[in-house]
N, C-alpha and C positions, 0 to 999 in steps of 0.2 A: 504494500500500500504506500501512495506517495507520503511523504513525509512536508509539515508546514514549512519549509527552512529559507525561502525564498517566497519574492513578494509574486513570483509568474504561478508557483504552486499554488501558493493563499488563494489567487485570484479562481485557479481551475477546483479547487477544493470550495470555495463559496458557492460558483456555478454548478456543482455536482456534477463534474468531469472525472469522477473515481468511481468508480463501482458500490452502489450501495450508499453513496451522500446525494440524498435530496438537494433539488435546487428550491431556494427559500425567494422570497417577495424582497428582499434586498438585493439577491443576484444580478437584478435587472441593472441594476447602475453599473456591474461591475463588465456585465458580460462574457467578453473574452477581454484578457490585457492587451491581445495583439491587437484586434479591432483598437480599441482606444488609443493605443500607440500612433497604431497606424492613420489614423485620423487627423493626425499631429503635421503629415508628410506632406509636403505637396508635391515633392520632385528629391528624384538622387539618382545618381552615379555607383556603378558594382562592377566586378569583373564576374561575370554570369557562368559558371560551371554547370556542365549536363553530363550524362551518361545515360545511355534511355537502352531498353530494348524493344526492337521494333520487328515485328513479324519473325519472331522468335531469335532472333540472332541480336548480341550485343552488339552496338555502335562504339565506335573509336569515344575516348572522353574529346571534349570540344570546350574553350574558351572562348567567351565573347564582352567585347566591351558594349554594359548597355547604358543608358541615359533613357530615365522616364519622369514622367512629367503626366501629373492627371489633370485630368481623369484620364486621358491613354493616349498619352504620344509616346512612341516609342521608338528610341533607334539602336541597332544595335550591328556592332564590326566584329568578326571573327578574329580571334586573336591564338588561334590554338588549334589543332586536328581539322575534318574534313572541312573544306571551306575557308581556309584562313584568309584575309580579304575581301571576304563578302561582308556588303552592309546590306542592312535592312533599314525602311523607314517605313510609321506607321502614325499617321494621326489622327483621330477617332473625327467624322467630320469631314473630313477632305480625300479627296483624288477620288471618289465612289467608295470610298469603306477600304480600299483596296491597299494593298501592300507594295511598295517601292524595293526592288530587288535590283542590286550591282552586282554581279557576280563576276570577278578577275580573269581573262583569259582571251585568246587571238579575236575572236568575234563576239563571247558574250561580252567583255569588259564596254566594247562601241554601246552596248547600248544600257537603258532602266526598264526590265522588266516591271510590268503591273501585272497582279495576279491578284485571287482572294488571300483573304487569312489562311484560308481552312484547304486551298487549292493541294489536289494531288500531289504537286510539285513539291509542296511543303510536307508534308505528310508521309512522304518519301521518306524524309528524316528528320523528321520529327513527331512523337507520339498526342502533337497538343498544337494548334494553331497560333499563330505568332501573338496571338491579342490575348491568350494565355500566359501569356511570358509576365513575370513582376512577383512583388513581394504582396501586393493586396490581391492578385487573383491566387496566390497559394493561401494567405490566409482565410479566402472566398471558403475555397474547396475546403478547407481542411474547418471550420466553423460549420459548415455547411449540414457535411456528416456527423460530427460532434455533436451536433441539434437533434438531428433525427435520430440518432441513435441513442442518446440519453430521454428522448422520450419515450422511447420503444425499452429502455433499461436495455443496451444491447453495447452499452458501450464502456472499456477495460482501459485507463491512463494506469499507466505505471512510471516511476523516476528513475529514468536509463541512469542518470549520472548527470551534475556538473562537474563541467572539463574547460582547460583554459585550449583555445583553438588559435593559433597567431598574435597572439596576444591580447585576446577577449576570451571574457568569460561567459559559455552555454550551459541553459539549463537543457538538455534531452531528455523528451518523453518520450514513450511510447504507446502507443494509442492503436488497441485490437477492435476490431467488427466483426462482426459473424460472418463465417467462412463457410459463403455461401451468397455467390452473386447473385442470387435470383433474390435477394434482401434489397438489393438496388446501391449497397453505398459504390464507392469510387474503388477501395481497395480490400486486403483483407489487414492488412499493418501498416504502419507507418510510423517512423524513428524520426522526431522533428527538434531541431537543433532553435531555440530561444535564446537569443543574446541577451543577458541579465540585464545589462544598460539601458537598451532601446527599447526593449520586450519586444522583439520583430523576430520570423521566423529568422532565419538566415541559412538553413539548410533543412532537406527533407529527403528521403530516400524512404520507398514506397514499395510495398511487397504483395505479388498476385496471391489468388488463391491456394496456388500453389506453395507460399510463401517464399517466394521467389525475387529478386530484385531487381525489378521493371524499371524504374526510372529514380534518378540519383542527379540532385540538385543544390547546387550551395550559391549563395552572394557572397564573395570576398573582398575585401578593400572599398567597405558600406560609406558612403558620405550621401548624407542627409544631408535633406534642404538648401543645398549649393547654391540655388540661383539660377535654375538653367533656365533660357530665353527663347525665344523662337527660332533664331539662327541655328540651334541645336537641334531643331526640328525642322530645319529649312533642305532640299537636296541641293539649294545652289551654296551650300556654306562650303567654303574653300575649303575647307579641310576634309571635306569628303570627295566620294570619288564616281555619283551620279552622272553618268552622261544625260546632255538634254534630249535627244533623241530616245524615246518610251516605244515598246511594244507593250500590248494587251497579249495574256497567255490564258 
């Protein structure tokens, strides 16, 4: 059983996110800590870590530099494994919904792919469409289920550990569902990394029914509330690498 010893515990321990603790008529103010956290954000800068498995085969781990800004503008450069040099741009509102893709090389680099979020092409490699990507649509997901399944009493938090991670300190839980997807949650486990400081996810690694390790996610080198402006969400910003000339895919 988790123990009180931190203030992200207290908060999941008040909401009755333990096995067996009722959530009471004060819970409501406290919610989740992430939510409140996160409410605080209006924009930050990560170096965006993945590992996914996708139609049964492990993917290369990949680095991306992202920059988001809400309610969802998003961009993000490859910095690491397949793709290194590709940018992505995304702001919720503009271009049709649709996604702005650079991709490096003799003929794709001449031009800016637009496609959906959710396009095949994406989906190829990746298990989650690009307007998935951030730290509040992981706290979405992972609230989301926490909900249902503490109403249903279906739902197991236990305290993996706090551990210092590059020089911050995580609290990790673990957080079971019933093993058994016709219950509808997203997963059957999930190990989710709470930075003490910010109380914001910062990493999460997700396990199928199999209890298996589907997809493996961290934010490294987290900066809050920077400042970012629209030129960070512009493709003519010189420091990106968008050609003017656009295909539709």
């Amino acid at each position: 059983m988790t123990s009180t010893g931190s203030p992200i515990t207290a908060a999941l321990l008040a909401v009755g996110l333990v096995t067996g603790v009722a959530a009471g008529e004060d819970s409501a103010r406290l919610l989740f800590d992430m939510e409140a956290a996160y409410a605080k954000v209006s924009d930050y800068t990560a170096r965006f870590a993945r590992q996914e498995v996708i139609e049964g085969r492990l993917r290369p781990a990949e680095e991306a530099l992202l920059k988001y800004q809400r309610p969802r503008s998003i961009y993000l450069r490859w910095l690491a494994g397949p793709g290194t040099g590709r940018e992505i741009l995304f702001v919720e509102g503009r271009d049709g919904g649709r996604v702005l893709l650079h991709q490096p090389g003799l003929l794709s680099g001449l031009v800016t792919a637009v496609l959906a979020p959710d396009s095949p092409r994406v989906l190829r490699e990746s298990r989650h469409p690009i307007t998935d990507v951030g730290i509040g649509r992981l706290i979405e997901l992972v609230t989301a289920n926490a909900r249902r399944a503490l109403d249903r009493n279906e739902l197991t938090v236990t305290d993996a550990a706090v551990v210092e991670a590059r020089g911050r300190r995580e609290h990790r839980l673990e957080l079971i569902l019933p093993r058994d997807p016709a219950r509808g949650y997203y997963c059957y486990r999930a190990i989710i990394a709470v930075d003490l400081e910010w109380h914001l996810p910062v990493a999460v690694r997700i396990f199928d029914w199999d209890d298996r390790i589907v997809e493996d996610y961290r934010y490294r080198e987290v900066r809050l509330n920077p400042g970012l402006s629209a030129a960070d969400f512009d493709p003519a910003n010189p420091e990106y690498g968008f050609p003017r000339w656009r295909v539709n895919l």
